[in-house]
Phi, psi and omega in degrees: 000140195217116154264146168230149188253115196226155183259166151093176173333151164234355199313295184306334219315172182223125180206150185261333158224116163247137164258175217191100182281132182236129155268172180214160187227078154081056213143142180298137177269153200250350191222170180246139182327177184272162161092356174242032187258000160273294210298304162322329173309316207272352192251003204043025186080021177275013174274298188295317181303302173335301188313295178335303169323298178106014185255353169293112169241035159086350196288158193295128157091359171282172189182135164202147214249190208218091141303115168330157155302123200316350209227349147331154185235028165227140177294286183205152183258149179234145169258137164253193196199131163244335160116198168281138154329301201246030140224022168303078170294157186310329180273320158329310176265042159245273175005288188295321171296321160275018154267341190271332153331281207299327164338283142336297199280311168330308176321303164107216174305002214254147168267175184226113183253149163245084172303095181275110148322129153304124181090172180092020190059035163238051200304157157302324171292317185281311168321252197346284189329294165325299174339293183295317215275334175300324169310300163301323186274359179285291197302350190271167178176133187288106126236030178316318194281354138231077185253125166251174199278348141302004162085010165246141177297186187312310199261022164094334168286165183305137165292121175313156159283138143358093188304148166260143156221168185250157167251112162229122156305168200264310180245156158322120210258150173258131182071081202262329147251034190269299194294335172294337163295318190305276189338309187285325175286351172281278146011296167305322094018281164329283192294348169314311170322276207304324188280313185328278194321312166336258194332308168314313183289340185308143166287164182269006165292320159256356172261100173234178170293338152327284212274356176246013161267342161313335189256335199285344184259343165288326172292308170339266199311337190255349164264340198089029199245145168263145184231141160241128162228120177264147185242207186290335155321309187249013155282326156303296182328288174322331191066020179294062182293004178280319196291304198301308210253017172222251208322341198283356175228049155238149161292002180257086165295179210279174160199153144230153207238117208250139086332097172220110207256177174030058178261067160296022268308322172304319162329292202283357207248346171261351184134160190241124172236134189241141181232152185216124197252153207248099181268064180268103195286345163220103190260113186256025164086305182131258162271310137345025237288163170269155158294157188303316189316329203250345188314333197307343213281307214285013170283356190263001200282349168277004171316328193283293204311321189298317176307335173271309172292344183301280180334274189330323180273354178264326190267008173266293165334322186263002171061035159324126204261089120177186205259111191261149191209117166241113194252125190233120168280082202265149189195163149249081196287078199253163199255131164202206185251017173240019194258156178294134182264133182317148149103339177298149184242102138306126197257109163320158153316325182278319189137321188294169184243153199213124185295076236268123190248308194218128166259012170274357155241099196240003156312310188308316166288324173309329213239290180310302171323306187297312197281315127003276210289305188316308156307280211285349188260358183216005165042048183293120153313283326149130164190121183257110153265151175217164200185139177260099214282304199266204335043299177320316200282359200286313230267331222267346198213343201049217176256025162253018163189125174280145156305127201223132185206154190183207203232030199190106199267354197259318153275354139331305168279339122002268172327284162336288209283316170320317185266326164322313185292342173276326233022055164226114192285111152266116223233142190293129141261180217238128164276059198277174175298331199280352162307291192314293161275045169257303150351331188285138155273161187251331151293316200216178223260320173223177160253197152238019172206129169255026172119188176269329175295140166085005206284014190247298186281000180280325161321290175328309203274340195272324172296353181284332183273004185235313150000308190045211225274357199291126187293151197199107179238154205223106187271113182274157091244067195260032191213295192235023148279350191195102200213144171272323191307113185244109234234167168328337190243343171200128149331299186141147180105191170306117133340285180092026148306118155133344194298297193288321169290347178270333179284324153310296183323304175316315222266356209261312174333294184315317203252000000 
């Protein structure tokens, strides 16, 4: 999706569908907003007329389109619904912008405007940005795979281009490149996202731990990010036997993977921020096996890393001044005669040991080694992980919040507050000691599994032993990293949750 911002007059634009956000003020509105009255000229007054009728009534998610005249140089106008004026909130118009996406991508190549009235809280200042970054996450969508490699779909036609769209206001925006600037770093954010969902979405045939430290030193090299990937040699060397021991019975072996922006002294003097994503790129539980039913999903189990990596490529794009270290913990968890077993006792990086219970929870080991190297090797303020952990969290938020918990509440609230702003709700869960000891082993230092109860903070809690003193927070979206369920804004699939609120989180860090 390629936006443009434009100020100023709207009379001339030239598009082949404007769309056009209609309020209502306790009633279907009867007249057409201000600022629109040459394009009714250019439509022969059937906008007005339309209104007038009373049969549009403006609600959140209407639409209706309003044809031109045949000799006309506008095709068709579309009316949308924004719902009342004085409750349009920030996620409405990110909302609104991805119907005006999906709008676009509908269109097909053809062009697309977005005619903003003047009033209605709908300024270029408060707007345009919401606007934009929702047109993009509305407009995305995975069909690479029916593609042929001559650039024609399946079915022989030519592959669409990238939809376009314009925003142009009714009135003249004050600091217009102050607001083209806001945009573009929003936008930049956005498509961050979108490579994040990109990733999530890979089939794992083609997405493993090889090929996705392949993309990660190729997203690097193209943003500036320094990349490391360690592979089972020196991950031996390290003694990360948790990442090893989830990985050994796939033919994909494990890799982890370092990000590291602003490795500066001036940079490292505002602070060390660690961010660590949970890569299982294919989780079939292992000897532990999943039911079929659910397997298809688990190509999404690498949501957390796609959020770390989006994020790492928006905070490079936006050249945030301090030093961020983003680490994806890559693994394949497949049932084989060489795969890790209930009852096996495995020795971690930090030293501690750990009881193997379930080898279907094997995020958790993967994130200990990972979270473990991120302390000691970057001394981090700050470390945030995400990771799709649970069940728990899934049964307990759906896809409509992630879970959030940690050993440090005041960046807990942080986090939160990132995402209010984002519109990605985080919602607190409680770390108690009796959480800690469901965890214990009677064997081993730990276990890797405590039971069904509690399974989002016993989870937590086990991951809390590799963390030490270290401010520390713990993202589940193992609900609202990977969902069919579908909104203005996401299609179905990886989400890409977490890219804007960990990119907030960082830009809030700066200031």
């Amino acid at each position: 999706m390629r936006v443009q911002i434009d100020t100023g007059g709207i009379a001339e634009i030239k598009a082949d569908t404007l769309v056009i956000p209609i309020t209502r003020q306790g009633e279907a509105p009867r007249s057409l907003p201000q600022g629109l009255a040459a394009i009714d000229r250019r439509v022969g007054g059937r906008l007005s007329d339309t209104l007038a009728a009373g049969d549009f009534q403006a609600n959140v998610g209407d639409r209706l389109v309003v044809y031109g005249p045949r000799d006309g140089d506008i095709v068709r106008c579309l009316l949308m619904g924004l719902g009342e004026s004085e409750e349009i909130d920030d996620e409405g118009l990110r909302l609104f912008g991805g119907r005006v996406g999906r709008e676009a991508v509908r269109a097909g190549v053809g062009r697309v405007a977005l005619v903003v009235p003047s009033g209605a809280g709908l300024s270029a200042e408060r707007s345009a940005a919401l606007f934009a970054e929702g047109a993009v996450l509305g407009a995305y969508r995975f069909d690479r795979y029916k593609r042929r490699s001559n650039g024609a779909t399946a079915s022989g036609k030519k592959k669409r281009s990238d939809p376009r769209l314009r925003i142009a206001y009714a009135r003249s925006g004050s600091g217009l490149t102050a607001l083209r600037a806001r945009v573009r770093r929003t936008l930049l954010v956005a498509e961050s996202q979108t490579t994040a969902r990109d990733l999530s979405n890979e089939p794992p045939n083609a997405l493993y731990p090889e090929t996705l430290a392949r993309e990660a030193r190729s997203m690097a090299r193209s943003v500036g990010l320094r990349c490391r990937v360690m592979n089972v040699p020196e991950l031996q060397r390290r003694g990360m036997g948790a990442i090893l021991a989830v990985g050994q019975g796939s033919v994909h072996p494990p890799r982890l993977i370092v990000l590291e922006h602003g490795a500066t002294a001036a940079r490292k003097k505002r602070g060390t921020l660690a961010l660590v994503g949970k890569a299982i790129t294919f989780d079939s539980g292992g000897l532990s096996i999943k039911p079929a039913m659910g397997m298809p999903d688990m190509k999404h189990d690498m949501s957390g890393a796609a959020a770390v990596f989006g994020a790492m490529r928006a905070i490079a794009l936006l050249d945030l001044p301090i030093h961020v270290v983003g680490l994806l913990s890559a693994a394949e968890n497949m049932p084989s005669g060489t795969a890790y077993r209930p009852s096996d006792i495995i020795e971690t990086a930090s030293g501690q040991t750990v009881e193997i219970v379930n080898t279907d929870a094997e995020g958790r080991l993967v994130l200990a080694d990972a979270l473990h190297h991120a302390v000691e090797s970057f001394s981090p303020d700050a470390m945030v992980d995400v990771a799709t952990l649970t069940g728990a969290a899934m049964l307990a938020f759906g896809s409509h919040a992630t879970a959030g918990l940690g050993n440090d509440d005041a960046l807990l609230d942080e986090i939160r507050a990132a995402g209010d702003r984002c519109g990605e709700t985080v919602w607190p869960m409680p770390l108690l000691s009796d959480h800690e000891k469901a965890m214990r082993s009677k064997v081993a230092d730990w276990k890797n599994s405590g039971g069904r109860e509690g399974g989002i903070s016993t989870a937590g809690a086990f991951l809390r032993g590799f963390v030490g003193e270290t401010p520390w927070v713990h993202l589940d979206i193992a609900g609202s990293g990977m969902t069919e369920r579908q909104t203005p804004i996401h299609v179905g699939g990886g989400t890409g949750v977490g890219v804007r609120m960990l990119t907030e989180w960082v830009r809030q860090r700066c200031e």
